[in-house]
C-alpha positions in Angstrom: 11.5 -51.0 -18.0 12.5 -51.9 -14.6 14.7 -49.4 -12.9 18.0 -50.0 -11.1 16.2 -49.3 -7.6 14.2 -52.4 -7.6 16.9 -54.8 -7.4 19.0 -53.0 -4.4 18.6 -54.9 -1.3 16.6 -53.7 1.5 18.8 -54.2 4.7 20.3 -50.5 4.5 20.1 -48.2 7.1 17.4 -45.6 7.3 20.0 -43.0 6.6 21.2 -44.7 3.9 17.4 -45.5 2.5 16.5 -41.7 3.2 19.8 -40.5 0.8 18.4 -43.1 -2.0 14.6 -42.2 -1.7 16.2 -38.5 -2.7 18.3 -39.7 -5.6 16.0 -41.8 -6.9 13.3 -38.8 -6.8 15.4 -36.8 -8.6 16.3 -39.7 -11.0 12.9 -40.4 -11.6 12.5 -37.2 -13.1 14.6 -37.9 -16.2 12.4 -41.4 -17.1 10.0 -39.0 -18.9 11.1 -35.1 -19.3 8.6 -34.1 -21.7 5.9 -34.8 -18.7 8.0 -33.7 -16.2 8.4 -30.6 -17.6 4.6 -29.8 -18.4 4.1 -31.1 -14.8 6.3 -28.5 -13.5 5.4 -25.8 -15.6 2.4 -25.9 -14.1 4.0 -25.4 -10.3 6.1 -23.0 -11.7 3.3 -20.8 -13.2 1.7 -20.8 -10.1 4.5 -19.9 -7.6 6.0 -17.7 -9.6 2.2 -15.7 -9.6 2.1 -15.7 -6.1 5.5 -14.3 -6.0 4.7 -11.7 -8.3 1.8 -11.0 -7.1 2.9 -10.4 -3.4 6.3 -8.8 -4.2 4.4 -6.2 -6.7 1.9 -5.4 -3.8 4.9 -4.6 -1.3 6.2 -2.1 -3.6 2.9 -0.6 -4.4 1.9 -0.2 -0.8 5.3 1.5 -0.3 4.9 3.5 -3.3 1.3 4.7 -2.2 2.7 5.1 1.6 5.7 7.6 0.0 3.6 9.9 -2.0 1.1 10.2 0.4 3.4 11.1 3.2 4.5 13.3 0.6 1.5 15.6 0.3 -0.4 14.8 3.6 3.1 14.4 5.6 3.8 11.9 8.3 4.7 15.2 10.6 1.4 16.8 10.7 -1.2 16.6 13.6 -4.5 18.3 12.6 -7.1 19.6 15.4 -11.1 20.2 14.4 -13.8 21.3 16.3 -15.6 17.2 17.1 -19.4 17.9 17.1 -22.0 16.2 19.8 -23.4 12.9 18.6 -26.6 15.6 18.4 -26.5 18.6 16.6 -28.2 21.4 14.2 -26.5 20.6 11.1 -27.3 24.1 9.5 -25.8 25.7 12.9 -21.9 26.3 14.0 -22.7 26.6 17.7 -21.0 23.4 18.7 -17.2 24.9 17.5 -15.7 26.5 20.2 -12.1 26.5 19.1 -10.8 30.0 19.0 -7.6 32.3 18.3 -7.2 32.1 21.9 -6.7 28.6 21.7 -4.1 29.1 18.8 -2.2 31.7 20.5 -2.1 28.8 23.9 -1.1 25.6 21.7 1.6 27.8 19.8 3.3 29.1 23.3 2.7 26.1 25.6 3.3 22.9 22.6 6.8 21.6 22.9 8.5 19.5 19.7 6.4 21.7 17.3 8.2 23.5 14.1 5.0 24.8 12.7 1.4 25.6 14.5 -0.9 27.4 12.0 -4.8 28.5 12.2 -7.4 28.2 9.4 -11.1 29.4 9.5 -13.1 28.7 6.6 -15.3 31.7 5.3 -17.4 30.5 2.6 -18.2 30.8 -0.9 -17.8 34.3 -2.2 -17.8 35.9 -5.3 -14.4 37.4 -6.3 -14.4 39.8 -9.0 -12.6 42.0 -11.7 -14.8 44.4 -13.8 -17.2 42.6 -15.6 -16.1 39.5 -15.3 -16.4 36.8 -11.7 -16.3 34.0 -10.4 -17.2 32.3 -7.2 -14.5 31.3 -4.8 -14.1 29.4 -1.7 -12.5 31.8 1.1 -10.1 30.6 3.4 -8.7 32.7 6.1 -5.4 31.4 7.3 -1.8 32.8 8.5 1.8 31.7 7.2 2.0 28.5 9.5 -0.5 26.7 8.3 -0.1 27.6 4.6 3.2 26.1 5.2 2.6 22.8 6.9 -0.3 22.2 4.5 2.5 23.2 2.0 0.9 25.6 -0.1 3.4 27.1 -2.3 2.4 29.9 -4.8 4.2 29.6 -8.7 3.9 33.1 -9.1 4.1 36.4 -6.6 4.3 35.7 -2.6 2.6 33.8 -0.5 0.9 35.8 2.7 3.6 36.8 5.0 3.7 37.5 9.1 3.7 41.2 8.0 0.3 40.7 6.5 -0.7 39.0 9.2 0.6 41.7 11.7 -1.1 44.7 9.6 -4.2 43.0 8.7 -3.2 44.0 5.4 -5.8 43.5 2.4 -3.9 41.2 0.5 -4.8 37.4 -0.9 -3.1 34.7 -3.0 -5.9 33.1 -5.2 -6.1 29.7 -7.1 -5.3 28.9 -10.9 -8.4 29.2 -12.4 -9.6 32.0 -10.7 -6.1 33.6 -11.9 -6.9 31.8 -15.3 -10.9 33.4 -15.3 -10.3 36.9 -14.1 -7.0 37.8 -15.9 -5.0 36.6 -19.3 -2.3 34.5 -17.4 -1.4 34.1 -14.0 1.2 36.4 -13.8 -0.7 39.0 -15.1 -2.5 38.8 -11.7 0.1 39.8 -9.6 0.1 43.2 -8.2 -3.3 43.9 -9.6 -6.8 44.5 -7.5 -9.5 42.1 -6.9 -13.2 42.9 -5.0 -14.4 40.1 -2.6 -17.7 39.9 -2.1 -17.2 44.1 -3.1 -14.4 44.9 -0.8 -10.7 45.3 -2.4 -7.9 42.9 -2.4 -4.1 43.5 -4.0 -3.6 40.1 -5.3 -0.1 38.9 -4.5 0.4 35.3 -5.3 -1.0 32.3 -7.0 -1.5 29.0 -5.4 0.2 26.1 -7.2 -2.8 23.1 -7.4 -0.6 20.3 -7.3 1.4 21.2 -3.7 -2.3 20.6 -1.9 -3.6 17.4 -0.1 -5.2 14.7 -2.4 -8.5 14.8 -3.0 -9.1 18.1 -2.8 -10.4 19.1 -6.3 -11.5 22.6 -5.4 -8.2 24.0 -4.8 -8.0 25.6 -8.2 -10.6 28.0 -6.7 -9.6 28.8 -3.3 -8.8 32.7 -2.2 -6.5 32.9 0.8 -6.1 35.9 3.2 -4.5 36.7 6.4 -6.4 35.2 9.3 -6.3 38.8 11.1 -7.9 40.5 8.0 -10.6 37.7 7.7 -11.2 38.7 11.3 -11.9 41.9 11.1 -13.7 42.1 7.5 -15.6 38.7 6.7 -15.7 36.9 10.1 -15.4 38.6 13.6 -14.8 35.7 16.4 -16.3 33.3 14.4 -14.3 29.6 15.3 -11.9 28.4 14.2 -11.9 25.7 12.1 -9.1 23.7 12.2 -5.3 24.1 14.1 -2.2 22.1 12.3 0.8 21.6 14.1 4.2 20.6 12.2 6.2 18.4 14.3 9.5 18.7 14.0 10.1 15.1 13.4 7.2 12.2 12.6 8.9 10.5 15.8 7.5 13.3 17.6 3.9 13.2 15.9 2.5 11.1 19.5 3.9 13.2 22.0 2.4 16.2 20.4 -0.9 14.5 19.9 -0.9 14.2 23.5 0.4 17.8 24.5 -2.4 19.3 22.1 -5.2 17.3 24.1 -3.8 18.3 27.2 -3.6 21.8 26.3 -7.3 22.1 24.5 -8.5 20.1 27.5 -7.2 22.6 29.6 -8.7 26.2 27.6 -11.9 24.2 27.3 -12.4 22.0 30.2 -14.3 19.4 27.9 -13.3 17.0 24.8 -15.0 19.1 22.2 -12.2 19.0 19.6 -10.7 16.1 17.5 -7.2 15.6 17.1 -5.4 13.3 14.5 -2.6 12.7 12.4 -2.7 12.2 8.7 -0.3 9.2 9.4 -3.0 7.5 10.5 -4.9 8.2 7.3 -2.1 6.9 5.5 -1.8 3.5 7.9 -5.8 3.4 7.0 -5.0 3.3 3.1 -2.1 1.0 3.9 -4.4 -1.5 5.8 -6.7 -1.6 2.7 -3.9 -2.0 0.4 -2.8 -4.6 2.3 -6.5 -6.9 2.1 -6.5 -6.2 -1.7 -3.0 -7.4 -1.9 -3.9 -10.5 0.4 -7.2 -11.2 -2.1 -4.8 -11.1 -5.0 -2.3 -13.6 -3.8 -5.1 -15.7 -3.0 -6.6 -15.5 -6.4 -3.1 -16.7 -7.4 -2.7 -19.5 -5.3 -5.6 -21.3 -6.7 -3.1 -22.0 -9.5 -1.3 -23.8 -6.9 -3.8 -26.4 -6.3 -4.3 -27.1 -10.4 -0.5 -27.1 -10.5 -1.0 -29.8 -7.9 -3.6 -31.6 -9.6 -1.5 -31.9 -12.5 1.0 -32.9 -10.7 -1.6 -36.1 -9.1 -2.8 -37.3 -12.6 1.6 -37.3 -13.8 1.9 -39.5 -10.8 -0.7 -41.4 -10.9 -0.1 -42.4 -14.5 3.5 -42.8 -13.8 2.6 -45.8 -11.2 0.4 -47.2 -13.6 3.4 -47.5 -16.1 6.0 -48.6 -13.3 3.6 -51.4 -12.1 6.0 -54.6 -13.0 9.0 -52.4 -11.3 6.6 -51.9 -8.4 5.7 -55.8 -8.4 9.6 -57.0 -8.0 10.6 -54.2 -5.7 7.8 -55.8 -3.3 9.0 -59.2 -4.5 12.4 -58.6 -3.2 11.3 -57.4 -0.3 10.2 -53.8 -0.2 7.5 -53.1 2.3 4.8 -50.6 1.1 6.5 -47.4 3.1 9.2 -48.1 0.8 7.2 -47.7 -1.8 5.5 -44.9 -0.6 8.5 -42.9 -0.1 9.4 -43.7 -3.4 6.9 -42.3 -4.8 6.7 -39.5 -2.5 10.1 -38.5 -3.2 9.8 -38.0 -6.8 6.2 -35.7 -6.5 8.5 -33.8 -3.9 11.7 -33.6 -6.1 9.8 -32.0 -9.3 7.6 -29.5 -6.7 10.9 -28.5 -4.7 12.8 -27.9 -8.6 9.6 -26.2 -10.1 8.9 -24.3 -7.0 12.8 -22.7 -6.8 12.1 -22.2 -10.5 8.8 -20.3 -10.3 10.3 -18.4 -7.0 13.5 -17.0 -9.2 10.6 -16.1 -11.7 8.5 -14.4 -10.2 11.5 -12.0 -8.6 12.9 -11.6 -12.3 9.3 -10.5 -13.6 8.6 -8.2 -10.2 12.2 -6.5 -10.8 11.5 -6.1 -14.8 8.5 -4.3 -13.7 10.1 -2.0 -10.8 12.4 -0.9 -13.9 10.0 -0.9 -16.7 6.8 1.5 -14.5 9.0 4.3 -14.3 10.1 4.3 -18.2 6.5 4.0 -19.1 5.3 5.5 -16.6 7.3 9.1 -15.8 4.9 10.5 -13.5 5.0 8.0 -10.6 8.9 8.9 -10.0 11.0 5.6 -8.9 9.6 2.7 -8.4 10.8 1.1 -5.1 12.2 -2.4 -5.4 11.1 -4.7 -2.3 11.1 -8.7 -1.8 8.3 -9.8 0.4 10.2 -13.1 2.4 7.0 -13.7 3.5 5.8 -14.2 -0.1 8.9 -16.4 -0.8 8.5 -18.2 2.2 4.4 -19.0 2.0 5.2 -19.9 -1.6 7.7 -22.5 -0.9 6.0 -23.9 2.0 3.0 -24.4 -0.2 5.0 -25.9 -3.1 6.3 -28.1 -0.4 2.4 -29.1 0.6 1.4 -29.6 -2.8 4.2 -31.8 -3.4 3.3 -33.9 -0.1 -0.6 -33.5 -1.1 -0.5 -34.7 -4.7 1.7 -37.5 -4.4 0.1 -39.2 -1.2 -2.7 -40.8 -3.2 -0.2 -41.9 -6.1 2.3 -43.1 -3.5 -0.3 -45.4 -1.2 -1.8 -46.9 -4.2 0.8 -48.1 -5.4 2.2 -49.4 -2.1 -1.1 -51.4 -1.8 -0.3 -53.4 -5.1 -0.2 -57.0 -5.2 3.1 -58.3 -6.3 1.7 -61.2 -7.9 -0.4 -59.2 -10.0 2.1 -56.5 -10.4 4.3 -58.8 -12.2 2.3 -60.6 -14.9 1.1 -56.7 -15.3 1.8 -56.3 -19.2 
């Protein structure tokens, strides 16, 4: 059936042709719906995956950010003893960081809430009677138990006062509570030997307050830094210095301070310091590639959407060929009937890809409420639309429309109205 456009005259304005290339895209539309609709479901499905797909990557990235600023904390610089680009692996005669250098940073460091030491002793066997178990010694003071936020779940933690005295005390992991005694609790108060000499037992460290990754924590034995000295380790280094910031808008300025300072005891750049924000931007970045591959993945829909879109058009000029033949008849030039024909691919990909965009948000937000209900243990869910994702994905709908129907468009514009006419 011919259509109403084909017998308008064609001495309008090109403002006035513009307006009617859009209504007639849209009207075209309705001559089939059945198609129109599989076309666009197709456009649809795809957008609406790269939304989803984008928009559930933003809120993962900002969930993975948020809990691991949680137990790392955006706040925290960490120094380490950096070895030569040649060294004895089986020797420690490269570290050179020592208490002195704690006692400096701690009195000189501006902008710092916490400044803690830790030297690590070794694996020793901790014992109760018959029964023991071998444990990873850790000599540390309050600070840094703190800004690595060790917290015990039962007894104390090591105090100043412990540190001050050089008192024989430790706070020990769960299972070496769990292996040497009935319950946890049970260990408070009560003697333990390390590596034979005797420890009063006054706390027990809680596993999941520790920095991911560390799976050993369930075995660690913690004393004060002063008793380590003087018992286990004498002026062995140092093996690592962590500074709390008192703000993470502070974390830079102290990063520079502590160089400064260590610069200054040592005279060389023999230590290493970092943040564990930058760990965290490191994860991010990753996050961010996988989330980039994804919505790639996703937008190869795009392009079938599109080539569904081609084969609606091109059928639908095959069908319109007598309308075609008059239009050109009357007087239409072939842009006309290109921007016919162009108007209508870009009407149903503007519709399906507003459609898919709206989708895609719905299905991200039923998921931001549906993880945590399933899903307890990961907390809230943070809600986040990516206008980036929104944006690429219209654009694209709005290249796929202009992609698919150019072929369509210019062969039908190159149809001879002759033969158009006696088409049957």
């Amino acid at each position: 059936m011919v259509g109403v456009r084909a017998i308008l005259p064609y001495n309008r304005s090109a403002l006035m042709r513009l307006l009617e290339n859009i209504f007639f895209g849209f009207e075209g539309l309705t001559r089939n719906l059945m198609r129109s609709f599989l076309s666009a479901l197709g456009i649809v499905i795809a957008v609406g995956s790269v939304v989803l797909v984008v928009s559930l990557g933003e809120q993962a990235k900002d969930l993975i950010v948020i809990q691991l600023e949680k137990f790392w904390g955006a706040d925290l610089i960490i120094v380490q003893n950096a070895p030569p680009k040649r060294y004895r692996h089986w020797m420690d005669d490269w570290k050179n960081m020592k208490m002195r250098d704690l006692y400096a940073v701690r009195s000189l460091l501006d902008g710092a809430r916490l400044v803690g030491g830790y030297r690590e002793s070794g694996s020793r066997r901790v014992s109760v009677g018959t029964e023991n178990i071998m444990g990873q010694l850790k000599e540390v003071d309050p600070a840094y138990l703190d800004a690595r936020g060790r917290v015990v779940r039962a007894g104390r933690n090591i105090t100043w006062d412990d540190m001050e005295n050089a008192l024989k005390v430790c706070t020990i992991g769960a299972e070496v509570a769990r292996k040497l005694f009935k319950s946890e609790k049970d260990s408070i108060g009560k003697e333990v030997r390390i590596s034979g000499q005797r420890f009063e037992v006054v706390g027990v460290v809680d596993p999941k307050t520790t920095e991911i990754g560390n799976s050993e924590i369930a075995k660690d034995v913690y004393i004060p830094l002063t008793t380590g000295e003087r018992r286990f380790s004498g002026d062995n280094p140092l093996d690592e210095v962590v500074v709390k910031a008192q703000g993470s808008h502070l974390t830079e300025a102290i990063k520079v301070q502590l160089a400064d300072i260590l610069f200054q005891q040592h005279g060389k750049w023999d230590f290493l310091v970092y943040s564990e924000i930058e760990r965290v931007q490191g994860i991010r970045r990753v996050v961010t590639m996988v989330q980039g591959i994804l919505a790639a993945l996703a937008g190869i829909s795009l392009v079938v959407g599109g080539i569904v879109v081609m084969n609606t058009m091109l059928v639908s000029v095959t069908e319109r060929t007598p309308e075609i033949g008059l239009r050109k008849s009357l007087g239409a030039r072939g842009r006309d009937i290109v921007y016919q024909f162009l108007s209508e691919t870009l009407a149903l990909c503007f519709m399906s890809g507003l459609v898919g965009i709206l989708t895609g948000l719905i299905l991200a937000y039923g998921v931001t409420e549906a993880v945590p209900r399933f899903f307890p243990d990961i907390g809230e869910w943070p809600w986040k639309i990516s206008p980036l994702a929104v944006a690429v994905a219209f654009i694209c709908t709005t290249v796929v429309g202009l992609g698919s129907g150019v072929y369509p468009a210019w062969r039908a514009s190159k149809l001879d109205p002759t033969v158009a006419l006696r088409y049957e």
